[in-house]
C-alpha positions in Angstrom: 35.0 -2.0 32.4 33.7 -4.1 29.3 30.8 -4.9 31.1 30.5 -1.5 32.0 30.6 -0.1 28.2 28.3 -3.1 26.9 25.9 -2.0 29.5 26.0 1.8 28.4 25.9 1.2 24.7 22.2 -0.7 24.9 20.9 1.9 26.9 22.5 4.4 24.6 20.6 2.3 21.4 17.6 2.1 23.6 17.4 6.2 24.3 18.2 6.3 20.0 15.2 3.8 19.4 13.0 5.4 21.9 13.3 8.8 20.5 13.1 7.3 16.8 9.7 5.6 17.5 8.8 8.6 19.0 9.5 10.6 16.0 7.7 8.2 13.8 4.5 8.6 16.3 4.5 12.5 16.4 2.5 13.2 12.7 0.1 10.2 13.9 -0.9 12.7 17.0 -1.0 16.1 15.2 -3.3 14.8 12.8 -6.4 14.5 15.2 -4.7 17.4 17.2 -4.6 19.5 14.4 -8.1 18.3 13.0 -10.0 19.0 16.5 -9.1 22.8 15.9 -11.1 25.3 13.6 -8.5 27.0 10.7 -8.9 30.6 12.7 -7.0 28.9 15.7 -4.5 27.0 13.9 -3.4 30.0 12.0 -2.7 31.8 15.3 -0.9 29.4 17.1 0.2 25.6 16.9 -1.7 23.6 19.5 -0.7 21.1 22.1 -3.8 19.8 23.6 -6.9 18.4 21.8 -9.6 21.1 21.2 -13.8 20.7 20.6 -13.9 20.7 16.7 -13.6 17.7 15.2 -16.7 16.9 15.4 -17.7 19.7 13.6 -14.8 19.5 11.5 -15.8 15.7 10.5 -19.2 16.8 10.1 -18.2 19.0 7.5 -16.8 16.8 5.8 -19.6 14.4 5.6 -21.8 17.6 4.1 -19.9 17.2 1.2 -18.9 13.9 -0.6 -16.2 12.3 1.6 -18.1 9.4 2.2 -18.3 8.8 -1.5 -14.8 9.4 -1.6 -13.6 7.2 0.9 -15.6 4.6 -0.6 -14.0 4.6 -4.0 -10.5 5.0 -2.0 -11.7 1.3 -0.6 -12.9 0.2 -3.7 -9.6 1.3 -5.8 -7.2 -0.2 -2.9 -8.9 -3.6 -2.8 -9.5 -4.0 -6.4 -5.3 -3.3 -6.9 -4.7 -6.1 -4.1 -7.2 -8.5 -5.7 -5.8 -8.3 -9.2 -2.2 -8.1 -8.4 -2.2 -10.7 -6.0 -3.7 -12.9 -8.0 -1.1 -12.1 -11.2 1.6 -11.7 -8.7 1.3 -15.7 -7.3 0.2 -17.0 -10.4 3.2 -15.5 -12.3 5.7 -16.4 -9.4 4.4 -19.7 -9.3 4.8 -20.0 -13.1 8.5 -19.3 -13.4 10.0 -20.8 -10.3 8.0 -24.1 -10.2 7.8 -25.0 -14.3 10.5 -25.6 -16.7 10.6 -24.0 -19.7 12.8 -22.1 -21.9 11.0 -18.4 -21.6 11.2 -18.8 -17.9 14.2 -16.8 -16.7 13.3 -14.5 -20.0 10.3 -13.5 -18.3 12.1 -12.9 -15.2 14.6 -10.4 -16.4 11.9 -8.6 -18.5 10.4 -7.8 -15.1 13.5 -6.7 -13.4 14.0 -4.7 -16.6 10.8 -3.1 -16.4 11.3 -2.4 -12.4 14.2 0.3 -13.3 11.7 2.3 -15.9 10.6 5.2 -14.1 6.7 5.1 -13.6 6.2 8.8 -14.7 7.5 7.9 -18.2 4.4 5.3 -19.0 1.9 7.6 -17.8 1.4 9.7 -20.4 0.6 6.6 -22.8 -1.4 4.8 -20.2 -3.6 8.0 -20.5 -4.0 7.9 -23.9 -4.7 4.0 -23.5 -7.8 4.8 -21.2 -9.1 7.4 -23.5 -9.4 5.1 -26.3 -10.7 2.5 -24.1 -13.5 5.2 -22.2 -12.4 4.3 -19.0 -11.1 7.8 -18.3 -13.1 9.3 -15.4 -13.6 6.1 -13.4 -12.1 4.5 -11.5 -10.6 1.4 -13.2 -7.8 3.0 -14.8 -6.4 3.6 -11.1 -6.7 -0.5 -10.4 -5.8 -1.6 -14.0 -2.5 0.3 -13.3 -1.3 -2.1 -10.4 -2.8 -5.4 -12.0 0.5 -6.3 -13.3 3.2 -4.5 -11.0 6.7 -5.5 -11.5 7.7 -5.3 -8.0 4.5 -7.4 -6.4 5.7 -10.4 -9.3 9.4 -10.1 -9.2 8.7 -10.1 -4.9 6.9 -13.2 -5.3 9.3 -15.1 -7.1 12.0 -14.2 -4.5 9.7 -15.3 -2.1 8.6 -18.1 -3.9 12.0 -19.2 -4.7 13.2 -18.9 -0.6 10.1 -20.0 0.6 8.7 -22.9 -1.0 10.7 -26.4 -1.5 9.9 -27.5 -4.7 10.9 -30.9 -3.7 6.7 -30.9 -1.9 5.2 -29.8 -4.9 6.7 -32.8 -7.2 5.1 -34.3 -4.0 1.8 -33.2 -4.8 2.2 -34.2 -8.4 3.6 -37.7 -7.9 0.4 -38.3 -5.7 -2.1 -37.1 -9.2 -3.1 -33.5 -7.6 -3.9 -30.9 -10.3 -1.8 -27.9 -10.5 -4.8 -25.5 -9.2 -4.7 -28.0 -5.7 -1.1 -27.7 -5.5 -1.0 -23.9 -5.9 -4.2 -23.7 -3.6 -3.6 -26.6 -0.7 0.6 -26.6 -0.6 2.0 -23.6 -2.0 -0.4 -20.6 -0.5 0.6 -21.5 3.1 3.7 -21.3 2.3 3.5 -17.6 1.0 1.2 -16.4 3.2 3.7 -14.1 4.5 4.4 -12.6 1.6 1.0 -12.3 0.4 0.3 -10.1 3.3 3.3 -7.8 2.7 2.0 -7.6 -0.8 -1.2 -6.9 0.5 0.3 -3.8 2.7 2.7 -2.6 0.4 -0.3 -2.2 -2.6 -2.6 -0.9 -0.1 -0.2 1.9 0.5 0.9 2.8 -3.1 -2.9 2.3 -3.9 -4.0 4.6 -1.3 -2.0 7.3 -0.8 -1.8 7.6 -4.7 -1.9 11.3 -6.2 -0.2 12.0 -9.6 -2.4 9.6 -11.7 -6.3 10.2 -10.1 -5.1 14.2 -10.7 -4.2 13.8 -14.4 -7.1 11.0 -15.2 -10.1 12.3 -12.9 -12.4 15.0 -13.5 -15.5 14.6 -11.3 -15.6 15.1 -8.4 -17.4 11.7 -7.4 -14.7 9.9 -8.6 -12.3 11.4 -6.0 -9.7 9.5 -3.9 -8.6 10.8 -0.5 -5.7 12.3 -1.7 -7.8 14.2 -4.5 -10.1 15.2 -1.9 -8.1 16.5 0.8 -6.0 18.7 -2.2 -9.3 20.3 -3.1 -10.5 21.0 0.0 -8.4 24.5 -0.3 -10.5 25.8 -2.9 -14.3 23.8 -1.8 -13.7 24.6 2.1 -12.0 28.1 2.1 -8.2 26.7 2.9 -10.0 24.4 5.6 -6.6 23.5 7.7 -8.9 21.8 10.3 -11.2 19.7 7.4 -8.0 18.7 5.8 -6.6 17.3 9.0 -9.5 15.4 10.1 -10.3 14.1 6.6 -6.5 12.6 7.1 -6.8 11.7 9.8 -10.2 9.1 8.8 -8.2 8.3 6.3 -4.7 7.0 8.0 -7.8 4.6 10.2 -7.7 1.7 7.2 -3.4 1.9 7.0 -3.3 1.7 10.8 -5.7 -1.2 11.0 -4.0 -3.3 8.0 -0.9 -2.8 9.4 -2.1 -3.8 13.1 -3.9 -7.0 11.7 -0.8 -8.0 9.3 2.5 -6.8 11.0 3.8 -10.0 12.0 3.1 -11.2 8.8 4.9 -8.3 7.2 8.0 -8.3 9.1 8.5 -12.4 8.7 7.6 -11.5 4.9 10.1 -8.5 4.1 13.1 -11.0 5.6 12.1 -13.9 3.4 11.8 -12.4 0.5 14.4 -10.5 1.1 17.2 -14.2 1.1 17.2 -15.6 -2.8 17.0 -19.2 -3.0 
């Protein structure tokens, strides 16, 4: 009878899992569903087999400036990886691997700043870029994730779990400069949580809305997101445009995330265990 229950309750957790995944799958399949329709035959009826128009839906698209667009969604996603990656390791590697009195200072200044709402900087990292002229491009949306309090205090928990300090002193007994250590002993180490930093930013960076509205004003500075908010107004409420534009723009999340699962997984439960 134990057996019996044991044996019900995995296929019951299976059935729950099965039907969650296939939740999670459902808007992935709309999307190109959706976007291979024309808005006159959306409006009359929801579909449930692909249709003839994306194509033409796509190609509408590219009449205007999604190309453009998608390109400076690339460009302001890998520039936010780059720099905070970069700041990320180098301050986690800073505080966890070198003695000095500001060290755990630093620390709790960025678990501090973690718990200020984002929305109540915004209105003075506006007024920043204005009086640096940056408004209108598209630095001001990769400045704004150079120094992000979760990527640095993520790396440190990381850092701190994954990395024995015990091999670096290694490294430094046997005369390597600290550049060589962070480069040759402590980067594989962390490569796991490098590439959940890299997933995680490319997200936040990507699907980002509130900031490219209230700092962008042309229209060839657009991200996705921008984009596919206008197209009511440039395409006539374009239901089909706006579903195939999302749909070519969920392509890079889907591939990263492909490429760097594993990666992610093994990197969320490590960081996850403080040293």
């Amino acid at each position: 009878m134990k057996k019996l229950f044991g044996t019900c309750g995995k296929m019951i957790i299976g059935v729950a899992f099965a039907l969650l995944l296939l939740s999670c799958l459902i808007p992935f399949v709309l999307l190109p569903l959706m976007g291979s329709y024309s808005t006159e035959e959306l409006m009359r009826q929801l579909p449930f087999t692909f249709g003839d128009k994306f194509y033409e839906n796509t190609k509408t698209l590219l009449e205007g400036n999604f190309l453009k667009v998608y390109l400076n969604s690339i460009l302001v996603s890998a520039g936010s990886i780059v720099f905070s990656v970069v700041i990320s390791v180098l301050a986690a590697y800073s505080v966890t691997k070198f003695r000095y009195k500001g060290a755990s200072l630093i620390t709790t200044f960025i678990i501090v700043t973690m718990m200020v709402p984002g929305q109540i900087s915004t209105i003075g990292y506006i007024m920043e870029m204005r009086a640096m002229h940056l408004t209108n491009s598209l630095w001001p949306l990769i400045l704004t994730w150079m120094a992000h309090p979760f990527t640095c205090f993520f790396m440190i928990q990381f850092m701190k779990s994954s990395v024995p300090t015990e091999v670096i002193e290694s490294g430094r007994i046997d005369g390597a400069s600290e550049p060589r250590i962070l480069f040759s002993i402590v980067l594989p180490f962390i490569r796991p949580g490098i590439a959940t930093t890299v997933i995680l930013l490319f997200l936040w960076s990507w699907n980002s809305y509130t900031l490219p509205m209230l700092i962008i004003n042309n229209n060839d500075m657009f991200t996705i997101p921008l984009y596919v908010a206008n197209l009511i107004s440039e395409f006539r409420f374009d239901i089909g445009g706006r579903m195939a534009a999302l749909t070519w723009a969920v392509f890079p999340v889907i591939i990263l995330f492909v490429i760097f699962s594993k990666s992610f997984i093994k990197g969320i439960a490590s960081g996850s265990v403080k040293g």
